[in-house]
C-alpha positions in Angstrom: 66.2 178.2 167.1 64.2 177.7 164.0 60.8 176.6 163.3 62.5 173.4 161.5 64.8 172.6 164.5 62.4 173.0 167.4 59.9 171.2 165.3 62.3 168.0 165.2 63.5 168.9 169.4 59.9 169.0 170.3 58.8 165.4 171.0 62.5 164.3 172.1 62.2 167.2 174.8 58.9 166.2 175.9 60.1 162.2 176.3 63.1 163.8 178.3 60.4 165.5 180.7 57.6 163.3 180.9 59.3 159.9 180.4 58.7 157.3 177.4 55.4 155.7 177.3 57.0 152.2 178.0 57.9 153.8 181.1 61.7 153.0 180.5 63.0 156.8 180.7 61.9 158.2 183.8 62.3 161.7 182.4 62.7 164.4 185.4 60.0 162.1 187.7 57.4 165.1 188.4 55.5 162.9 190.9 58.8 162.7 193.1 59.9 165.8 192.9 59.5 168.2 195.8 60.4 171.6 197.0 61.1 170.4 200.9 64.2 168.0 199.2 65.5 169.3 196.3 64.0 172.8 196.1 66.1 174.0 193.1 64.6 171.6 190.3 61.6 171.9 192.0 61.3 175.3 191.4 62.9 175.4 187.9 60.8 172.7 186.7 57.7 174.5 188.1 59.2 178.1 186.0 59.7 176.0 182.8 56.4 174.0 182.7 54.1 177.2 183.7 51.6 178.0 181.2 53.2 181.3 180.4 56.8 179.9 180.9 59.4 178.7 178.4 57.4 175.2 176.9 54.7 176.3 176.4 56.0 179.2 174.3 57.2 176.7 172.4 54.3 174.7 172.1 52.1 177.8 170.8 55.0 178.3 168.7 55.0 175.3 166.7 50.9 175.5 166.9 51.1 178.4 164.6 52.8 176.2 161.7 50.5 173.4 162.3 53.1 170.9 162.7 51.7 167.3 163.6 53.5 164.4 165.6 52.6 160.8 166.1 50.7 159.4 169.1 51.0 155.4 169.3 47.3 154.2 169.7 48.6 151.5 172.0 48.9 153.3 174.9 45.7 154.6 174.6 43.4 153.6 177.6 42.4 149.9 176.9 38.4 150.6 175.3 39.8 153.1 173.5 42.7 151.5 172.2 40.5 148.3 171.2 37.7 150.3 169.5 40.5 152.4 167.1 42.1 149.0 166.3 38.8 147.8 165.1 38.2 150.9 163.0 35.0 152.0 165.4 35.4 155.3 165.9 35.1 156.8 169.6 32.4 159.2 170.3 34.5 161.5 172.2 36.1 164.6 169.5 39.5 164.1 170.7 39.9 161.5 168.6 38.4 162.1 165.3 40.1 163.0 162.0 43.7 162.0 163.9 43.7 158.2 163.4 46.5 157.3 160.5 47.7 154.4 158.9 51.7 153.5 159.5 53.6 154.4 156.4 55.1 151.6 154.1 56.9 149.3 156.5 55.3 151.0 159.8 53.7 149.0 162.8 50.6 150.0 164.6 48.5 153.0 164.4 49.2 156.5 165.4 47.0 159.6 166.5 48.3 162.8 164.5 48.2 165.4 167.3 48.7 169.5 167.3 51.7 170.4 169.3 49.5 171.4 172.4 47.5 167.9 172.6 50.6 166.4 172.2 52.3 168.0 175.2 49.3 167.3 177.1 48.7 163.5 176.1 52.3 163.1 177.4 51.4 165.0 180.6 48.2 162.8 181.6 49.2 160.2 180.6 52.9 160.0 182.5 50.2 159.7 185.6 49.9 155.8 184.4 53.2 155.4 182.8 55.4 156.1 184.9 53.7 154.8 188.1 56.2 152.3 188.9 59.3 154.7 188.6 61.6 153.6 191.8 60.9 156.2 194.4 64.2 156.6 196.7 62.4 158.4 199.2 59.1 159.6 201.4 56.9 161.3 198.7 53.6 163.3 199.5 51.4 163.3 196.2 49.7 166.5 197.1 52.9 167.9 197.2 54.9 166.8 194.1 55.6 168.9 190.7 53.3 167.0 189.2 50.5 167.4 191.8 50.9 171.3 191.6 51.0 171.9 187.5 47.8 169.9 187.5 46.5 172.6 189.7 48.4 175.2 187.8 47.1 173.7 184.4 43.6 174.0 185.6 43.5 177.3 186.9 44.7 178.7 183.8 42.8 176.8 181.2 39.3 176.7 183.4 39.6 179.3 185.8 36.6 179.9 187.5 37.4 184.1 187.5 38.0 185.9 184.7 38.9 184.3 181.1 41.3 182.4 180.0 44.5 184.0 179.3 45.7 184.7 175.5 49.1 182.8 174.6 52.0 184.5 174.3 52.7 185.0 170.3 55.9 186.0 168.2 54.0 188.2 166.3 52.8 191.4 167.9 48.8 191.7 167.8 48.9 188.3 166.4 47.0 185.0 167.8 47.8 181.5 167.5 45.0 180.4 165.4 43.0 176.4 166.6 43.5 173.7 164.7 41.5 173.4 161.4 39.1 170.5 160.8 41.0 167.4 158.6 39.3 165.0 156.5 39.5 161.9 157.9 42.8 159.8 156.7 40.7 156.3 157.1 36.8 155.6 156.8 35.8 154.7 160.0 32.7 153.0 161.5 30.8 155.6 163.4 30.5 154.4 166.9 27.1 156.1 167.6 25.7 159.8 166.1 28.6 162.7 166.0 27.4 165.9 166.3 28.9 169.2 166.0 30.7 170.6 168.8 29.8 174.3 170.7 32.8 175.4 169.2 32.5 174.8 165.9 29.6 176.3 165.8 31.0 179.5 166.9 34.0 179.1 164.4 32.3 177.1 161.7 32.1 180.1 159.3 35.2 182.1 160.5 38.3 182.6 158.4 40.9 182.9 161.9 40.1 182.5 165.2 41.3 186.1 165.7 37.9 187.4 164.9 36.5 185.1 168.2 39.3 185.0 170.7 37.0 183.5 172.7 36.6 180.5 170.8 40.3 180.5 171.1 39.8 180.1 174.6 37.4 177.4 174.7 39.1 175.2 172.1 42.3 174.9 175.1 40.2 174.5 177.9 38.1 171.9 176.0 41.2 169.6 174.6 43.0 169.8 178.1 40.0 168.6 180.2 39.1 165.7 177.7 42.4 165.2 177.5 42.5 164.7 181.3 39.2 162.4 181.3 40.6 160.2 179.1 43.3 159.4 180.2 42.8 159.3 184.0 39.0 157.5 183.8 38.8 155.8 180.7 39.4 152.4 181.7 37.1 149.8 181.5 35.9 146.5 180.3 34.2 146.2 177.2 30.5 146.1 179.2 30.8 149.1 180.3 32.2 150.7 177.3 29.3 149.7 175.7 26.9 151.5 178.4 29.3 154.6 178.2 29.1 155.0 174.3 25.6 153.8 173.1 23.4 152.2 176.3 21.1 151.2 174.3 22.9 148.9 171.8 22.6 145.2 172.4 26.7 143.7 172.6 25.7 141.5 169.2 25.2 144.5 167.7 28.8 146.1 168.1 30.2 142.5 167.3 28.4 143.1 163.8 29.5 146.4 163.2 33.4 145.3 164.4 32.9 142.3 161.9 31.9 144.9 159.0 34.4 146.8 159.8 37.4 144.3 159.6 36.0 143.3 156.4 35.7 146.1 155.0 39.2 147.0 156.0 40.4 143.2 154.6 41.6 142.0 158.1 39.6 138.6 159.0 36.7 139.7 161.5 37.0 138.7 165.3 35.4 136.0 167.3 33.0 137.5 170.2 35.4 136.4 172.6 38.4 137.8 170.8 36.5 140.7 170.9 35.3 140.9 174.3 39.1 140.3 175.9 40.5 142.9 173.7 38.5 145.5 175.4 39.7 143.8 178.8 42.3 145.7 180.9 44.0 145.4 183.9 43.8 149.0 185.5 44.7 149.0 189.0 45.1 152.9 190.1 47.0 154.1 192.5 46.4 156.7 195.5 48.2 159.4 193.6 46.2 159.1 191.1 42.8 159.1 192.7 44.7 162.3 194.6 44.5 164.0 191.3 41.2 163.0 190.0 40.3 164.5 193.1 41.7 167.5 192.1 40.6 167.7 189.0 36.5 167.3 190.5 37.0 169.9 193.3 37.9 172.5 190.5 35.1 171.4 188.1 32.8 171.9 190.9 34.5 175.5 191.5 34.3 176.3 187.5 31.2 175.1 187.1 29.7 176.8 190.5 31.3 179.6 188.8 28.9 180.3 186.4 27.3 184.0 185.8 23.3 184.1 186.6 21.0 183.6 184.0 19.2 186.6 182.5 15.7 186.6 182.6 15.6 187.2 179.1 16.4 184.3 177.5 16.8 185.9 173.9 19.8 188.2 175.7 21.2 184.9 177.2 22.0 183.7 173.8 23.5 186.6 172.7 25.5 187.8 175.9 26.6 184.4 177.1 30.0 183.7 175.7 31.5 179.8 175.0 33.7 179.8 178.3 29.8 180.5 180.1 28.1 177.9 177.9 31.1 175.5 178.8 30.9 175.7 182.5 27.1 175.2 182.2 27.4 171.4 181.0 31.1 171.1 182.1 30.1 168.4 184.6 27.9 166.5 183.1 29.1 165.8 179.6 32.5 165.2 180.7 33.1 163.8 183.8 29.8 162.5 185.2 29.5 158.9 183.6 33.0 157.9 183.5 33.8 159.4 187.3 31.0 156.8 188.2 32.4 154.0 185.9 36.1 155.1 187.6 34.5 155.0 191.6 32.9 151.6 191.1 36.0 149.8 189.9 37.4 151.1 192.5 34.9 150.0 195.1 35.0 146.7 194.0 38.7 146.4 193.4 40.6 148.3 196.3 41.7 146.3 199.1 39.9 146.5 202.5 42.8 148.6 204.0 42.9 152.6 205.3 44.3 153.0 201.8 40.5 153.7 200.1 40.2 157.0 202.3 41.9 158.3 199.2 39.1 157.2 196.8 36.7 158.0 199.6 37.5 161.3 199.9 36.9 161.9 196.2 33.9 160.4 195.9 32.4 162.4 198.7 34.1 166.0 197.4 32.2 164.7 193.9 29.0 164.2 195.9 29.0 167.9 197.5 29.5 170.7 194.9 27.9 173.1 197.6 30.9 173.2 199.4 33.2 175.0 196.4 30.1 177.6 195.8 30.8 180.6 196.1 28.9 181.7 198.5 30.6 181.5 201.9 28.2 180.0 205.2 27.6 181.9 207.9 30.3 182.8 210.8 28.7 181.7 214.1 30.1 181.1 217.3 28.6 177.4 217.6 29.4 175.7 214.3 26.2 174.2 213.1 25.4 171.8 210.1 25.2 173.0 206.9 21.9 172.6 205.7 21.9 171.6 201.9 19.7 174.1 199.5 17.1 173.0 197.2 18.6 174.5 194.1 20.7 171.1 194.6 18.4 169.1 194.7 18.3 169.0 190.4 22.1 167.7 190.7 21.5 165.5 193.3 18.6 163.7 191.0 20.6 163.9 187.9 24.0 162.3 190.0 21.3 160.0 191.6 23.5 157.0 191.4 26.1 158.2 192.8 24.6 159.0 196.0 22.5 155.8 196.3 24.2 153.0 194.7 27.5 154.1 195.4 26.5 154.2 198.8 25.3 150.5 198.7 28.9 149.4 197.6 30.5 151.5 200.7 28.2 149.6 203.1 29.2 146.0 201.4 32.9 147.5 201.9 32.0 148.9 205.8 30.6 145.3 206.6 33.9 143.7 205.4 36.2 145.8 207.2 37.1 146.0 211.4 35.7 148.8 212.2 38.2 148.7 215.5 40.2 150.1 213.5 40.8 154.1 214.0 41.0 154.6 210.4 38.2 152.5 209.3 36.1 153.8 212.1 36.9 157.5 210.9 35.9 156.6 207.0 32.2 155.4 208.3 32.0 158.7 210.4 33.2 160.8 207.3 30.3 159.1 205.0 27.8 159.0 207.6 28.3 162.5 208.4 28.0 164.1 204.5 24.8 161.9 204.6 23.7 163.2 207.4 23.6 167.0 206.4 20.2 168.4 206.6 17.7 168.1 203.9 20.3 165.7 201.7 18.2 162.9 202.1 15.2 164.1 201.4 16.2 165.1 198.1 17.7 161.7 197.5 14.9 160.1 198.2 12.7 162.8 196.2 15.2 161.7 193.5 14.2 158.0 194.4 10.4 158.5 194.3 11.1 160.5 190.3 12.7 157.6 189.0 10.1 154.9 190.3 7.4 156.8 189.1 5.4 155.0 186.5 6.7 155.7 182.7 3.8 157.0 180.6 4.0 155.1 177.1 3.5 158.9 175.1 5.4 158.3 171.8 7.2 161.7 171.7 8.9 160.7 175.2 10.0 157.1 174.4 11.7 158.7 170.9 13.3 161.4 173.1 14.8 158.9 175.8 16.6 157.0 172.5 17.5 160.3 170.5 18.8 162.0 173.6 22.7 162.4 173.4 24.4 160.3 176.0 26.0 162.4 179.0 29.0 160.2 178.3 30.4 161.8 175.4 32.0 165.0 175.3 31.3 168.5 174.8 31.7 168.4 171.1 27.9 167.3 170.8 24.4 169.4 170.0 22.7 170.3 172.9 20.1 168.2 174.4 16.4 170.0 174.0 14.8 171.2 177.2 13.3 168.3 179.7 10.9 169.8 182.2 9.8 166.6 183.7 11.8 166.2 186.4 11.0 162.1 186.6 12.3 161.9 182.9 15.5 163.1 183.7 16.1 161.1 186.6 15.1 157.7 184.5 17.4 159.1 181.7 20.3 159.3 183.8 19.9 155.9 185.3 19.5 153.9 182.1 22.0 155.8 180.6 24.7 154.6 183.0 23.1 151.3 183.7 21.1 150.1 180.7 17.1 149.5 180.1 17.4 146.6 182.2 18.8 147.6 185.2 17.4 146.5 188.9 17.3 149.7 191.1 17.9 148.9 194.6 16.1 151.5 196.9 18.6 153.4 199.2 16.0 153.5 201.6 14.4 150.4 200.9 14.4 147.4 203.0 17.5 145.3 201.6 19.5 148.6 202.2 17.8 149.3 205.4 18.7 145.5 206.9 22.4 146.4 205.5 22.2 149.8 207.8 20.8 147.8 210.7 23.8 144.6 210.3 26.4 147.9 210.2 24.8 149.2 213.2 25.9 145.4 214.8 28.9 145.7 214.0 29.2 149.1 215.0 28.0 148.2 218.7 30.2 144.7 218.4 32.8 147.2 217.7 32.4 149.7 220.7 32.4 146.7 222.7 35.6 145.5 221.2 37.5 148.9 222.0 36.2 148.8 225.3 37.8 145.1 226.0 41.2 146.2 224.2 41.7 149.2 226.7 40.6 147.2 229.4 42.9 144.5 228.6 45.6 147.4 228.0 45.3 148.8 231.4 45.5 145.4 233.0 48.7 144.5 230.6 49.9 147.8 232.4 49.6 147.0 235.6 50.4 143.4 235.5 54.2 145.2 234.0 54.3 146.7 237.9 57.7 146.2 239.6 56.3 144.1 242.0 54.8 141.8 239.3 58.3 140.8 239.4 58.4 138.9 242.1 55.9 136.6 241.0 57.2 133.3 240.9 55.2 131.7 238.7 54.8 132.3 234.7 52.1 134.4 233.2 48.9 132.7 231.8 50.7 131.4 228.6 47.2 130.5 227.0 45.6 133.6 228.1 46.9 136.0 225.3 44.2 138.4 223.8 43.6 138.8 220.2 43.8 142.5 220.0 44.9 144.5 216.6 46.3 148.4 216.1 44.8 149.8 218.6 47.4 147.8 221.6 50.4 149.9 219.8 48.7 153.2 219.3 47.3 153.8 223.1 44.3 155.1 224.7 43.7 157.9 222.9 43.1 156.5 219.7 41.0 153.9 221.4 38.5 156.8 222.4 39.2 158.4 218.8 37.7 155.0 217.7 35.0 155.4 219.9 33.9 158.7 219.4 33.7 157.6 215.7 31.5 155.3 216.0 29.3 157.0 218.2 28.6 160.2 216.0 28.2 157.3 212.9 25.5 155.6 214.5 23.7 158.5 215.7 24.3 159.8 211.7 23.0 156.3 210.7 20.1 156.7 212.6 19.1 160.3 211.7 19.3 159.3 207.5 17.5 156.2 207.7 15.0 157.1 211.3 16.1 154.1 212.7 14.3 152.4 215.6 15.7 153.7 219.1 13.6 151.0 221.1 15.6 148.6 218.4 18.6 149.9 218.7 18.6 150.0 222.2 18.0 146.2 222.0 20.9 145.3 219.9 23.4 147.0 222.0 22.1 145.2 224.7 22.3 142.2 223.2 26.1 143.4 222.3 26.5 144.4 225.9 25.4 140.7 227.1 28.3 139.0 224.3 30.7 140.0 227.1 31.3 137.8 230.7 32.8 139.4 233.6 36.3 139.5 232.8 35.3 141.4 229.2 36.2 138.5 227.2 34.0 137.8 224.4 32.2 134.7 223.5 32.4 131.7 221.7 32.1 132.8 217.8 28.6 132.2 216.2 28.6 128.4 215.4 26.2 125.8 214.9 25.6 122.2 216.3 26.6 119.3 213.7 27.9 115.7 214.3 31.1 116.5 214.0 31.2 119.7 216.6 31.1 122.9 216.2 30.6 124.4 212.6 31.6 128.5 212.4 28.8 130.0 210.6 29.4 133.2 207.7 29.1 135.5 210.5 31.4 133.3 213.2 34.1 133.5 210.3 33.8 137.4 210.0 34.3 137.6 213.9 36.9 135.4 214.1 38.6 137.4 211.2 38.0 141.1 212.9 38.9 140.1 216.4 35.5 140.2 217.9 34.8 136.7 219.3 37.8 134.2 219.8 37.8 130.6 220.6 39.6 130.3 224.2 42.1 127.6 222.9 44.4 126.4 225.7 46.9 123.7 225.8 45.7 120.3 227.0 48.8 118.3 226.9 51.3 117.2 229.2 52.3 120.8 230.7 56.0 119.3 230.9 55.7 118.2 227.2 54.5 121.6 226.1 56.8 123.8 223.5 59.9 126.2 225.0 58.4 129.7 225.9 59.9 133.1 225.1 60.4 133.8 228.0 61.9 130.8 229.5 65.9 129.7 229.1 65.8 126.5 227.0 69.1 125.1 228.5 67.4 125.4 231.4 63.9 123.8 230.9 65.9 120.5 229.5 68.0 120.0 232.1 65.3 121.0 234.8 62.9 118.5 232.9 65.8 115.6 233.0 66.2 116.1 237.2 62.0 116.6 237.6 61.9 113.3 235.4 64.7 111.3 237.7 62.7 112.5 241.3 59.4 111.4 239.8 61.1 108.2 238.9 62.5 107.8 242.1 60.1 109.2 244.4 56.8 108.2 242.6 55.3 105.6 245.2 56.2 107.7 248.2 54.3 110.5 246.3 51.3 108.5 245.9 51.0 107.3 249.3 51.0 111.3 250.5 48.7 112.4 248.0 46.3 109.1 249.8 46.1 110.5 253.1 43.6 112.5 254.2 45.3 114.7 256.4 46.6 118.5 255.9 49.6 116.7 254.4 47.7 114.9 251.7 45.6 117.8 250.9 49.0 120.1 250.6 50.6 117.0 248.1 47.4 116.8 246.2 46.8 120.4 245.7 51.1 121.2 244.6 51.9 117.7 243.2 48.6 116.9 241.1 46.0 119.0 238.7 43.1 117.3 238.9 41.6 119.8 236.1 44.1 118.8 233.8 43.7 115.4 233.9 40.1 114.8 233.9 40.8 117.0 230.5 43.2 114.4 228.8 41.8 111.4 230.3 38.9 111.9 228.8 39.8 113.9 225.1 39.3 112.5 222.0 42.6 113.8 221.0 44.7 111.8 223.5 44.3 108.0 222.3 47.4 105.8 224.2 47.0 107.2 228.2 48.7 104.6 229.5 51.9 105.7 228.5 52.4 108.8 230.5 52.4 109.4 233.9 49.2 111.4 235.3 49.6 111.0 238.8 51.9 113.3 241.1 54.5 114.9 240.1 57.2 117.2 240.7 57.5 120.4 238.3 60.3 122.2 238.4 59.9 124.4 235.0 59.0 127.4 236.6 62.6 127.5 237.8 63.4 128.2 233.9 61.5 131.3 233.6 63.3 135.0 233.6 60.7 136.4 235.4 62.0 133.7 238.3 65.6 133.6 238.1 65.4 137.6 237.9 63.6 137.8 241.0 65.3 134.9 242.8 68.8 137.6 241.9 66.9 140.5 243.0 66.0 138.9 246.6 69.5 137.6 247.0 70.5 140.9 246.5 68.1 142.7 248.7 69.2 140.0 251.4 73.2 140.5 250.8 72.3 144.6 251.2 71.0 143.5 255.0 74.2 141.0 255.3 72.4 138.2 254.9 74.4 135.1 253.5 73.0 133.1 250.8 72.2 130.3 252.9 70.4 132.6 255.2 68.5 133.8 251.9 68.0 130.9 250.9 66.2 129.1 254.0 64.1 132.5 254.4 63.0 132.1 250.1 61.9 127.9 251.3 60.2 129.1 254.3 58.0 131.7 252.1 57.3 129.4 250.1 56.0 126.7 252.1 54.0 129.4 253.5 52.3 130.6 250.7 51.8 126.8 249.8 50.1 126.1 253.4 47.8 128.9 252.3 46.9 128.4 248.8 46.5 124.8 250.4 44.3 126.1 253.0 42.2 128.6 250.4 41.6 126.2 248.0 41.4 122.6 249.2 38.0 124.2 251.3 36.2 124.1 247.7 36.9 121.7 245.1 40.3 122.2 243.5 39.2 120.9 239.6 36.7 123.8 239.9 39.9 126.3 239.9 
């Protein structure tokens, strides 16, 4: 085709792959689509979309003609989308000199985008789009289209060998020359200082790229990982988009400059409200996506681990090191660092206390340990040992000091939330405990620690240098940052840069944290304990299930139930899983933070004591009041996780008391009618045997009466009008209505009929047992006090 035909196919071929932005066409639905069930698209799709297949020929062919097409500002990420409507330009390149005005009659605004950001905006962003495309069947993220041209995309545009491949061109010998800087189409209101990027300065004074491929190189790799930030962790509310893009501007201040803008612009200036909720978004992301953010910070660490040696000259440095070297050097920290840690704490404040946040769990803790995509390979030994962490990270560790310490904070406040019976919530407290555990990682964090509460010196030079100093949020487009050697400046400039001037460091191995550690540790032992009483309960379910258990004629304790969770359907082995778990955690816990033994030893003691003989657990933690019992914070969380449990049982009328499951409802009515009629009848003979104070009187008192019982309801508050029920003997015949019964009443008969025994004969042989067993139980337990039993 042409150059003027694929130029008007273009954008309706890239709707038909990627799906609208409204997320009304699905398009081919990437994230669904899988090699294992349909393997022929899967593998076409993957062949079209390759960096060196079919589309992306076509992308570098329109590039060369440097054709345009319109972006709608709307679907922007919400701070973004806020900030161009109010004509304050974002600090992040990607954005400047695209903004333009609708034409005559047009609505909204619209970023003018080269074919190749174009393509990619559509990629990224069908990651949000089209998250609620129906989804007819089992999908694994890590397995989709989608999940492996990320990959793909990565590897060819920042691959941690080599350089970047050249794109294919129609002319031979020819290159497909980067995008030219525009003037701007509309005077915007610079959001902060714009500096000049590291390409630019390589390119500034050339004609064509083609004299610098390699700043041909670098121009891809930097569009498609910004690209990828921005549209995968720019969301935010208008507080943190404030601490992103200038931390040290007040919030009147960019009210001001919004309010100078509009009226410069003629559109009537917002309120501070209006202004604050237009920055507000509702971003809720799913597991697939924080799958491929993942992704994307495991291969930054590789590409930026990737990085040549320094020469020891540092005048060859500059003149040997090319872009793709320089980019990998401040690859992490420019573009990922602030807004991955904006992205993990909405998400560890937001994401329900389910297994789900394993997901964002793992990523946080693959962002956390870049030593583990070095190159350099550990050891083979025959006893695997743990890694112990090198000091040359210990400078990442105190520039990313927040991550590992406040971060850490908001996973305890999670673990303290969560029931930690649970196999897969005890696994996530192993996995963190154990990266924190690694040897030598927390002496450098708290190294790190003691930097940043280091006293500031008031030197002049240093306080100008902490304002002047290019925040890490931006992108790469900005000048380099001059050389810090103190090691406490940098940490302090990477904590007020993501949190403000004013922020309140809480020590990871301070006191508060350390009390959090020691109430985990609880929980952990409460846990343990827990487990134990669930397989204990287990076995006893499984033997009580015997055959012989059938023959039991009377009903199972119907207010003896146990309050167990997951663990009673997955079985005994994920019931030590769980406790293995938590065993290695605490013993992590205590080798990070040197915790007490003597104390901990005295806490699961006092754990140990919560449980009676049977292995049932206590009352919950209450206090005393006039009105009863009152459940305290920590009797509420108990209840809630299954650790303590109220024993409630029924203290009504046992006649009166609801249909079971496993009783026959015909049955208990019409046995309840003839029980009612003999009690009737027979109720002063009954009271005259019970009188007597022979064997005969204690066998009617102990079968016909529970004294127990009805001390209980004579004497609740519950029970107001007594007198109108009977609470002296009587005869119960609802056990007769249970299936356990009638089963084993059928099974006798038919053991009898096998010896040819007639059913009367059965019969007289089932009412002689039991008037034995009666004479005994009489025998066993009128020699104590019955109410006692």
């Amino acid at each position: 085709f042409s150059l003027k035909e694929l130029h008007g196919i273009f954008p309706w071929l890239v709707e038909s792959i990627f799906g609208s932005l409204d997320g009304i066409i699905v398009g081919w639905n990437l994230r669904c689509l899988q090699g294992r069930t349909n393997p022929t698209e899967y593998s076409v799709a993957l062949d079209f979309l390759d960096p060196s297949g079919p589309m992306m020929k076509l992308v570098y062919k329109l590039q060369a003609e440097e054709y345009r097409y319109d972006f709608p500002v709307s679907y922007l990420p919400g701070p973004v989308k806020a900030s161009i409507q109010e004509q304050v330009l974002p600090e992040c390149s990607l954005y400047h000199n695209k903004v333009q005005f609708p034409s005559s009659g047009g609505l909204g605004l619209n970023l003018a985008l080269n074919p190749f950001e174009y393509y990619m905006f559509y990629f990224a962003i069908s990651l949000i789009t089209q998250k609620n495309s129906p989804i007819t069947h089992h999908v694994s993220p890590s397995n989709s289209a989608y999940f492996i041209l990320v990959d793909t995309y990565l590897k060819c545009f920042l691959p941690t060998e080599g350089s970047v491949l050249p794109p294919p061109s129609s002319n031979p010998g020819g290159a497909i020359p980067s995008p030219t800087p525009r003037s701007p189409a509309v005077p915007f209101t610079s959001y902060g200082m714009h500096h000049t990027s590291l390409l630019k300065r390589h390119i500034a004074h050339q004609p064509s790229v083609n004299a610098d491929p390699a700043s041909q190189e670098i121009w891809r790799s930097e569009t498609l990982l910004q690209i990828f930030v921005e549209m995968w962790l720019h969301h935010y509310s208008l507080e943190m988009y404030q601490k992103m893009q200038s931390p040290h501007v007040k919030l009147e201040v960019l009210h001001y400059r919004l309010s100078i803008s509009s009226k410069h612009h003629g559109s009537p200036a917002q309120s501070s409200y209006q202004a604050l909720h237009a920055y507000q978004e509702s971003f809720k992301p799913t597991e697939e996506h924080v799958l491929v953010v993942r992704l994307l910070v495991k291969h930054l660490h590789a590409f930026s681990n990737s990085l040549k040696p320094e020469p020891l000259s540092p005048s060859a440095h500059s003149h040997t090191a090319s872009p793709l070297e320089e980019f990998k050097r401040v690859v992490i920290p420019r573009f990922v660092q602030e807004k991955l840690y904006i992205f993990l704490q909405h998400c560890f404040g937001h994401w329900p206390l389910d297994a789900s946040f394993r997901a964002v769990l793992e990523m946080w803790l693959s962002y956390l340990q870049p030593w583990r995509y070095a190159p350099e390979k550990p050891p083979q030994s025959a006893e695997p040992l743990p890694r112990s962490v090198s000091e040359k990270w210990s400078t990442f560790i105190q520039e990313n000091l927040l991550m590992y310490t406040k971060l850490f904070v908001g996973f305890l406040n999670r673990a303290l939330r969560t029931d930690l019976v649970s196999p897969k919530n005890a696994l996530m407290v192993f996995r963190v405990a154990k990266v924190f555990a690694q040897p030598n990682l927390a002496e450098m964090i708290l190294k790190g620690e003691q930097l940043f509460l280091e006293p500031e010196l008031v030197i002049p030079h240093r306080q100008h240098r902490l304002f002047m100093t290019p925040t890490l949020g931006g992108s790469f487009f900005s000048s380099w940052p001059p050389t810090i050697t103190d090691a406490s400046f940098k940490v302090k400039s990477h904590v007020y840069s993501l949190e403000g001037q004013d922020f309140q460091y809480k020590q990871m191995f301070g006191t508060e944290v350390r009390n959090l550690v020691l109430k985990l540790a609880q929980l952990i032992c409460q846990a343990q304990q827990t487990a134990k009483s669930i397989s204990d309960h287990s076995a006893e379910t499984m033997a009580s299930q015997s055959f012989f258990s059938w023959f039991r004629l009377t009903p199972s304790e119907v207010n003896g139930s146990y309050t167990g969770n997951d663990l009673d359907e997955i079985g005994q082995d994920s019931i030590k899983k769980t406790d293995e778990y938590l065993e290695k955690a605490l013993e992590y816990l205590c080798q990070i933070f040197k915790l007490n033994e003597a104390q901990l030893t005295q806490m699961m003691m006092k754990c140990g004591t919560a449980q009676d003989e049977n292995g049932k657990k206590q009352l919950p933690d209450c206090i005393e009041s006039e009105d009863g019992l009152i459940l305290t914070p920590l009797g509420k969380y108990q209840i809630i996780n299954g650790l303590r449990r109220f024993e409630v049982q029924y203290q009504g009328d046992a006649e009166l008391q609801p249909i079971r499951s496993y009783e026959n409802a015909t049955l208990v009515r019409l046995l309840f009618r003839l029980s009612s009629v003999l009690n009737e009848r027979f109720a002063d003979q009954m009271d005259m045997l019970c009188s007597r104070e022979d064997f005969v009187g204690r066998l009617c008192r102990y079968h016909l009466t529970n004294p127990h019982l009805i001390q209980k309801i004579r004497y609740s508050p519950i029970v107001k009008d007594r007198t109108s029920q009977n609470w002296g003997p009587r005869i119960s015949l609802r056990f007769l209505a249970s299936y356990r019964t009638l089963i084993s009443l059928l099974m006798i008969y038919f053991i009898a009929s096998w010896f040819y025994i007639g059913p009367v004969g059965c019969t007289f042989i089932i009412l002689i047992g039991y008037f034995l067993y009666a004479v005994i139980m009489t025998f066993f337990f009128e020699g104590w006090k019955p109410h006692e039993h």
